[in-house]
C-alpha positions in Angstrom: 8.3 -11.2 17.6 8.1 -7.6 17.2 11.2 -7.5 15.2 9.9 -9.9 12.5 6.6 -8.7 12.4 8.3 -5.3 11.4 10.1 -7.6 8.9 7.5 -8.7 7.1 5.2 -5.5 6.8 8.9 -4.4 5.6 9.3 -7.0 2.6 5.9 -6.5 2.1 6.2 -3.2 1.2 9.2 -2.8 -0.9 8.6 -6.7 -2.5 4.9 -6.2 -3.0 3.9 -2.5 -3.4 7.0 -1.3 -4.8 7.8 -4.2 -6.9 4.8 -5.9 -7.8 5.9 -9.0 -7.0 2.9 -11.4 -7.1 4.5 -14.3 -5.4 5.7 -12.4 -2.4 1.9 -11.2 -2.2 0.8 -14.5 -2.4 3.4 -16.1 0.2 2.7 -12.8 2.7 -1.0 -12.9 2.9 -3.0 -14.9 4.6 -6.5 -16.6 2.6 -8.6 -15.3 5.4 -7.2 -11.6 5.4 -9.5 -8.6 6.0 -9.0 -5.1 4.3 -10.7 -2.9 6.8 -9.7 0.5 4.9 -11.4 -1.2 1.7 -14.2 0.7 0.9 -17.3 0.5 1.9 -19.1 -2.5 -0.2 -16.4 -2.9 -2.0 -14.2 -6.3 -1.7 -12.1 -6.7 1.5 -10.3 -9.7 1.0 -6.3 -10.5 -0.4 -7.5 -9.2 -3.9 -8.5 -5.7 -2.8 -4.8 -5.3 -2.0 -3.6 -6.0 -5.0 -5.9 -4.9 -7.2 -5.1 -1.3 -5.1 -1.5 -2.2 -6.3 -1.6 -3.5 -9.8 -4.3 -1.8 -11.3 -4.6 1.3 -9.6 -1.0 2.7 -8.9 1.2 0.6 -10.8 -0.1 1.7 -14.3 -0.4 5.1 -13.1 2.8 5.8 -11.5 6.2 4.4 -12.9 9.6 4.8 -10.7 7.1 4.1 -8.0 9.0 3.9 -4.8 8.2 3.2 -1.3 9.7 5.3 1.6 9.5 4.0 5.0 10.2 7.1 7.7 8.6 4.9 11.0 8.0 1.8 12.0 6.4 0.8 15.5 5.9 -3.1 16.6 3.7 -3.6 19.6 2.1 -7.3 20.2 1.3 -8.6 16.8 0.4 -5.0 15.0 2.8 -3.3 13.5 2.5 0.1 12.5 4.0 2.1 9.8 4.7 5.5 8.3 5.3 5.8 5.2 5.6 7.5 1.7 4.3 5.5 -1.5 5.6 8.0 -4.8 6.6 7.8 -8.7 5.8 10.5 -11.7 2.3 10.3 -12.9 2.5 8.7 -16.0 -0.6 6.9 -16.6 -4.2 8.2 -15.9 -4.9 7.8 -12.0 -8.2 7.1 -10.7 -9.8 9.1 -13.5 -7.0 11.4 -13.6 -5.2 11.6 -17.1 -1.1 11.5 -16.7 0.7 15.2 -15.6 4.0 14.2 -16.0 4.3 15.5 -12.3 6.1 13.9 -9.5 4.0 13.3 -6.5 3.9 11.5 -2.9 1.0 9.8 -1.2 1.8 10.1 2.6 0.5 7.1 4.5 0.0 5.5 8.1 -1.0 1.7 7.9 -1.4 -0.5 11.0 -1.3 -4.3 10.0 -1.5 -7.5 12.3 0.3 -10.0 11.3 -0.7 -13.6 12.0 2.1 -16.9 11.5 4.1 -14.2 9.6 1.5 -13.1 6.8 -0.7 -10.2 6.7 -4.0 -11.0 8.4 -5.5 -7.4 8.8 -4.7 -3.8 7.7 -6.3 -0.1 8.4 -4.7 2.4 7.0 -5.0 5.9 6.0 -3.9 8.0 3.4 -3.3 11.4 1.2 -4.2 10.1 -2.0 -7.6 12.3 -2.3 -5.3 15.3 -1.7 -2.7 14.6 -4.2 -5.9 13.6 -6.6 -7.3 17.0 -6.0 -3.9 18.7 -6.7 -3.0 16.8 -10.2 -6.7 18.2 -11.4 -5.3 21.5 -10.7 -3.5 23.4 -13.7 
């Protein structure tokens, strides 16, 4: 079990966040699926994911690649280390486009339920690079 749950978070990543491929998204999450590192009052469901994805990062970051360093399976969480990165091309979060290469370093834990993505925590370095791009 382990080893397919790692699976999936896998083709999630690369498929989905690298990608953008909606139907993957669609076939890997469940309808009932809870965002818990959404923020607060804002939407927690399937669609916070992807908005996150296609209209946060994807305009702002082309050659946007995912890097996974660790992956560690235990019951039905799987947890993962990883490095979402691209050249900021497009304004990000209220950021206007550097031209600069940069790297958001990220930890995600995700339980996975009949093979789809039923809950996610994660944490990540995007206000750092944020605050770094506003720098000269």
């Amino acid at each position: 079990m382990s080893a397919k749950n790692k699976e999936v978070v896998r083709r999630f990543n690369i498929e989905v966040i690298q990608n953008g491929n909606e139907g993957e998204f669609r076939a890997l999450m469940r309808p009932d699926f809870i965002n818990h590192a959404a923020p607060e009052g804002m939407p927690n469901g399937p669609e916070s994911m992807w908005n996150t994805f296609q209209t946060v990062l994807r305009p702002a970051l082309s050659d946007l690649t995912v890097t996974i360093h660790d992956q560690v399976a235990e019951g039905d969480k799987v947890t993962t280390r990883k490095t979402i990165s691209g050249v900021h091309t497009g304004t990000l979060l209220g950021v206007p486009a550097t031209g600069r290469e940069i790297a958001i370093s990220v930890i995600d834990i995700v339980r996975v339920q009949d093979g789809r993505y039923a809950e996610h925590w994660g944490l990540n370095t995007l206000s750092n690079v944020l605050a770094k791009l506003s720098k000269p």
